[in-house]
N, C-alpha and C positions, 0 to 999 in steps of 0.2 A: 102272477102278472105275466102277459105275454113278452116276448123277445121281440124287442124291436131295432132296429138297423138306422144306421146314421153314417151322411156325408160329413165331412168338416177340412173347410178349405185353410190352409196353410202353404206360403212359400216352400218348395224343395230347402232351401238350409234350416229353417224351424220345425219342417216335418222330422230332419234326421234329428235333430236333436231332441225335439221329444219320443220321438224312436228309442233314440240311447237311456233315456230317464224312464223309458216304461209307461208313459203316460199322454193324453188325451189334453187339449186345451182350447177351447173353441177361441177366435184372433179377438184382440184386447183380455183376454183372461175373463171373462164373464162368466156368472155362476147360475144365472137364471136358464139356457139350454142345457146345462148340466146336469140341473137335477132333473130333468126329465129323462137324462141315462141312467138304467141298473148294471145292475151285474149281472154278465151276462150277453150285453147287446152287445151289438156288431157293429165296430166303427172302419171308414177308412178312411184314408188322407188325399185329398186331391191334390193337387201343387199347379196352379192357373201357369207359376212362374217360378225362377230358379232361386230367387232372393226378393226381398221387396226392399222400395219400391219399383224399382228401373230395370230388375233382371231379365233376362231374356224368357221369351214366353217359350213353358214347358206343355202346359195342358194335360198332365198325366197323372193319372193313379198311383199313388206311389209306397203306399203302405195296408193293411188290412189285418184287423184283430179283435179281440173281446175284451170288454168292461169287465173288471176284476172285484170294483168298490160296489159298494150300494150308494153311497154319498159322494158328494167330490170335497174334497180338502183342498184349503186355501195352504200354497208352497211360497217362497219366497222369501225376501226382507223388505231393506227398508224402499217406501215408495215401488214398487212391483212385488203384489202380493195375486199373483194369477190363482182361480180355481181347477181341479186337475183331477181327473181319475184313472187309476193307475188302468193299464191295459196289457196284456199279454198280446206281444205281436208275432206275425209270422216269422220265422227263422229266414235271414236272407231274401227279403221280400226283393222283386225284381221295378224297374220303374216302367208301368203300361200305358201307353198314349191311349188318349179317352177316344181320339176319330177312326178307330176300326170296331168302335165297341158300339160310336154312337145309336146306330139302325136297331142294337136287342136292348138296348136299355128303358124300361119305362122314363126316366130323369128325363132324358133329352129324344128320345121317337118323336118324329113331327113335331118338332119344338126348333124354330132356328134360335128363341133366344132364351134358352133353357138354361143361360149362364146369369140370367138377371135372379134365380131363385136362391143362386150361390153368394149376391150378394152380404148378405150374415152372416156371412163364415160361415153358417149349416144349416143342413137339412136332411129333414126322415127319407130315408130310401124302403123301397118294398123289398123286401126278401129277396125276390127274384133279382134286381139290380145289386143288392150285396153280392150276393152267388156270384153273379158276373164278376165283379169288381176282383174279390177274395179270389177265384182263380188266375184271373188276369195277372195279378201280382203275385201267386205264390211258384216258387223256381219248379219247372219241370223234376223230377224223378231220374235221377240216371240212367241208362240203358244198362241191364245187365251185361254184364262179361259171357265172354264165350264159355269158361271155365262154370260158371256159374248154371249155364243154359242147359251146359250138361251136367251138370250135378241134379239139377230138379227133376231132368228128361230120366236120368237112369233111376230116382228113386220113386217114378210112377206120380210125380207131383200134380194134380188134378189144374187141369187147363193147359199145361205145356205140350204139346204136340211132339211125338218121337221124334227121334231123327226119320228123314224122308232120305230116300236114296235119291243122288244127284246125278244130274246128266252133264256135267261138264265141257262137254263137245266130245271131238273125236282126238283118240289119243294114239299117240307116238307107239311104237312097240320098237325097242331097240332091239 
């Protein structure tokens, strides 16, 4: 079965929280968009807003990772029994505002009201708009150390460029 990619809108405080649990919950806990994720797919977490209902409006991306279940399993006790599938998420996801993304993304390109489709708490996105998303969100790479630069330079490490000789300007001669 193919890999398929999914939005799913949640508040910033119930995105971190299922963040921390490892898992996936489309809003009221419903299990009929669930099963239509495997394991495997690609989810991320929008956040319209910081909290619901009255938080202040966020608009951003705020999480992105893979469906780990084949099924989703109903969690909870009494009276809140939500369906859920666990997800492996990115390490330190960062939170990415959706209005620098909007113009590449198929979701919302020439769409001004591209936010009426989010009404469901979710929906299928194309490959190409997870890509966007999952980068968006996942933390840059540190910049190597100097120490480092030259450690690869001296062992001939393929793509690091030697050291180049420097012109510094014009120097003193005491």
């Amino acid at each position: 079965m193919a890999i398929r990619y999914w939005l799913v809108v949640q508040p910033l405080d119930r995105a971190r929280e299922l963040v921390e649990l490892g898992c996936i919950q489309v809003p009221w806990g419903a299990r009929e968009p669930l099963e239509r994720m495997r394991a495997a797919d690609g989810v991320v977490l929008y956040s319209p807003r910081e909290s619901n209902p009255d938080g202040e409006p966020l608009r951003a991306v705020v999480q992105a990772g893979r469906i780990q279940t084949e099924e989703p399993v109903q969690s909870g006790g009494y009276a809140r029994s939500p369906w859920r599938h666990e997800v492996e998420w990115l390490p330190e996801a960062r939170v990415a505002p959706i209005r620098p993304l909007r113009d590449l993304l198929d979701l919302t390109r020439d769409d001004r009201y591209w936010g009426e489709r989010l009404r469901d708490g979710w929906v299928e996105l194309s490959r190409r708009d997870f890509e966007i998303f999952e980068d968006a969100v996942r933390r840059p790479s540190p910049d190597p150390s100097g120490f480092m630069l030259r450690t690869l330079r001296e062992t001939g490490y393929p793509g690091i460029m030697p050291d180049e000789p420097r012109d510094d300007g014009p120097r003193l001669i005491r």
